[in-house]
N, C-alpha and C positions, 0 to 999 in steps of 0.2 A: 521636159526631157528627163529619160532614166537614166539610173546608173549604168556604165557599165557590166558586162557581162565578169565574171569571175574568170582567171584564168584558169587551161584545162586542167582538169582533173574528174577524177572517176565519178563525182558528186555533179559535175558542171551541169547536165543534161536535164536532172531534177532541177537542180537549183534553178533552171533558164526557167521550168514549165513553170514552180512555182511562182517564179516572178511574174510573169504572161500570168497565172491563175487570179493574182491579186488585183493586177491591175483590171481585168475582166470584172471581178468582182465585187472587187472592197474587201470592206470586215466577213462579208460570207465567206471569201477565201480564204481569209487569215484564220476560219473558226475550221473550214472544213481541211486544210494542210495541217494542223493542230493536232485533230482527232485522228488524222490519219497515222499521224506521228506517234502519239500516245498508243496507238493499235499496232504497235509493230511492224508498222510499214516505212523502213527509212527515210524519211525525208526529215531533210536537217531541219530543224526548227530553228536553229541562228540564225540561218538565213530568211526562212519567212518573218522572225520578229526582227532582225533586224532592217530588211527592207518593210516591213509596218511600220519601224519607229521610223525610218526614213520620210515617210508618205508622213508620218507626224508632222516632221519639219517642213515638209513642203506645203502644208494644210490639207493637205487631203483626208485626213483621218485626225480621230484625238487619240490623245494617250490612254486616256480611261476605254475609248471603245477597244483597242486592239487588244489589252490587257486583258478584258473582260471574255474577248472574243477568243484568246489565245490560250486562258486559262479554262475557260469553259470545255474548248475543244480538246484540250487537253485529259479534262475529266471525263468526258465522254469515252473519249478514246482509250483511257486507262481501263473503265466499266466495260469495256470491248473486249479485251487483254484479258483482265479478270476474269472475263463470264469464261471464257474457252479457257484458260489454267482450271476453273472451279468445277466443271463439266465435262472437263477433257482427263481428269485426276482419273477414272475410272478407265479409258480407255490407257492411258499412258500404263495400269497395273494388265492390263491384258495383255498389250505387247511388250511386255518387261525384255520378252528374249530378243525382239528386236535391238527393244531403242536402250539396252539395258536398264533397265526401270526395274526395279522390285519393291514391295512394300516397306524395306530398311529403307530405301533411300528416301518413299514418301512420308515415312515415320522421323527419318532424319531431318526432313525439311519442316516437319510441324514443329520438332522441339527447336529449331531456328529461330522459326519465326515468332513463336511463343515467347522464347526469348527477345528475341535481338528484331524482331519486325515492326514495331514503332521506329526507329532510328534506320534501319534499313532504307524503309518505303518515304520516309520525310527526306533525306541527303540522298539517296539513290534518284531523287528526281531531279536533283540538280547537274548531276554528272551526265556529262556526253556519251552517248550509246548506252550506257546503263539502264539509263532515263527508260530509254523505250521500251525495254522490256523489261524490267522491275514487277509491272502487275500480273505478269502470268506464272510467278514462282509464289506470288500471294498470293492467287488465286486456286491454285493448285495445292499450298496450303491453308489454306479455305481460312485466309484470315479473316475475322470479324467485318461483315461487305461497309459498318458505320463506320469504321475507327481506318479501315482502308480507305474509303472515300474522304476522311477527316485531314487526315495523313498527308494522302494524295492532292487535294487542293491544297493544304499548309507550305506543300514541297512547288508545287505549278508556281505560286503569286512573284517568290523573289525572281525565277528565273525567267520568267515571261516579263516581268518587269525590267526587269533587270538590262535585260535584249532591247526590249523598246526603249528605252531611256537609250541604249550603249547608240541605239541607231539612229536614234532623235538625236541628239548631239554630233555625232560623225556627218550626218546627213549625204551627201552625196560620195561619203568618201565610206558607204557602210561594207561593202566587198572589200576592202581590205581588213578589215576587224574580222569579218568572214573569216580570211585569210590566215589571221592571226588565232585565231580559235581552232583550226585545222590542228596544233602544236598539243593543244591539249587533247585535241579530239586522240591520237597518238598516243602519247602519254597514258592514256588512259583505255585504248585499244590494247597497246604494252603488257597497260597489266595486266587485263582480263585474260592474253595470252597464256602469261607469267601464270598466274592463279591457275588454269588449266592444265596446263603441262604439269605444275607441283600436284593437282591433285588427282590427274591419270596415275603418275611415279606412286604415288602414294597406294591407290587402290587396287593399281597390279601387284605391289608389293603384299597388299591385304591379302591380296588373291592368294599370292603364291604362298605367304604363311597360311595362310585358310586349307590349303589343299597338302601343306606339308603337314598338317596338325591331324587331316581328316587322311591322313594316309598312316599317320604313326598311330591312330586311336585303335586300326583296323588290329583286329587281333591278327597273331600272327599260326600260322598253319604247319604242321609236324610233315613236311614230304614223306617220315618214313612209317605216316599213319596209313592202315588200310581205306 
């Protein structure tokens, strides 16, 4: 017998199929929900590792297979993310006037990540919604693909572990840890909001010095010249 279903929320509906996907499955499921996750496609990976660690406790599964299987898919799915950041870099400078995109800001993202993209791409896979899409700003700045993928598994091991173990122990009581991970998922939605709004205020601001500066450079014209 399964767990229980989660109570509702805007995630329930994933989370049911996920669940229905594993038990169809096994560890194929747990490897293919994984990759999927890793590719930008939301499906909460607490929950598929923590009902795997669950299936631990019950014998259904070990803990080395779902790890392996969660970590794997994980990295797949980041080299997924990647490849379209790394390939997509050229189309994103074409439609700059769209999606505002210009070459400052793809230049801004290489000295980023030059800097600060080891420590980035390793803790950014640990955090909820981060996690997911982290590889398509590395890819986009065409981080090194060995030191990316190096990174990328270093960051996958604790937190797939991590789940399985949280679910192996809870075992049938693993949707409510679900539950309880919802708090940070938030928290951490919060900021990304937070970070956003500060850095639009920020670059209207740029803007609007930018266009007072390109207005006072303009030389100024004599009305009572012929």
């Amino acid at each position: 017998m399964f767990p229980p279903l989660l109570t509702a929320s805007l995630t329930d509906p994933i989370v049911d199929l996920a669940v229905d996907f594993i038990n169809e499955v096994g560890l194929v499921g747990v490897f293919i929900l994984m990759t999927l996750e890793s590719a930008c496609i939301p499906i909460p990976s607490e929950a598929t590792m923590l009902f795997a660690g669950f299936n631990v406790a019950e014998g259904d599964m070990t803990l080395l297979g779902i790890t392996a299987a969660g970590v794997l898919g994980n990295l797949l799915g980041s080299w997924i993310a990647y490849a379209i950041g790394y390939y997509g870099r050229l189309e994103l400078l074409e439609r700059h006037k769209i999606l505002h995109v210009n070459p400052k800001h793809i230049a801004a993202a290489d000295r980023w990540f030059e800097r600060h993209g080891d420590a980035t791409v390793f803790w950014c896979r640990m955090l909820p919604i981060i996690r997911t899409f982290i590889s398509l700003p590395a890819g986009v700045a065409r981080m090194p693909f060995w030191r990316f993928t190096l990174l990328t598994l270093l960051g996958c091991i604790p937190w797939v572990l991590g789940l399985g173990l949280i679910g192996k122990s809870v075992g049938s009581n693993w949707t409510e840890w679900q539950d309880k991970l919802h708090y940070f998922d938030y928290l951490v939605a919060a900021a990304i909001v937070g970070g956003g709004i500060y850095l639009l205020i920020r670059w209207r601001r740029g803007k609007g010095d930018g266009d007072a500066s390109t207005g006072a450079d303009e030389p100024a014209t004599d009305a009572g010249a012929p």
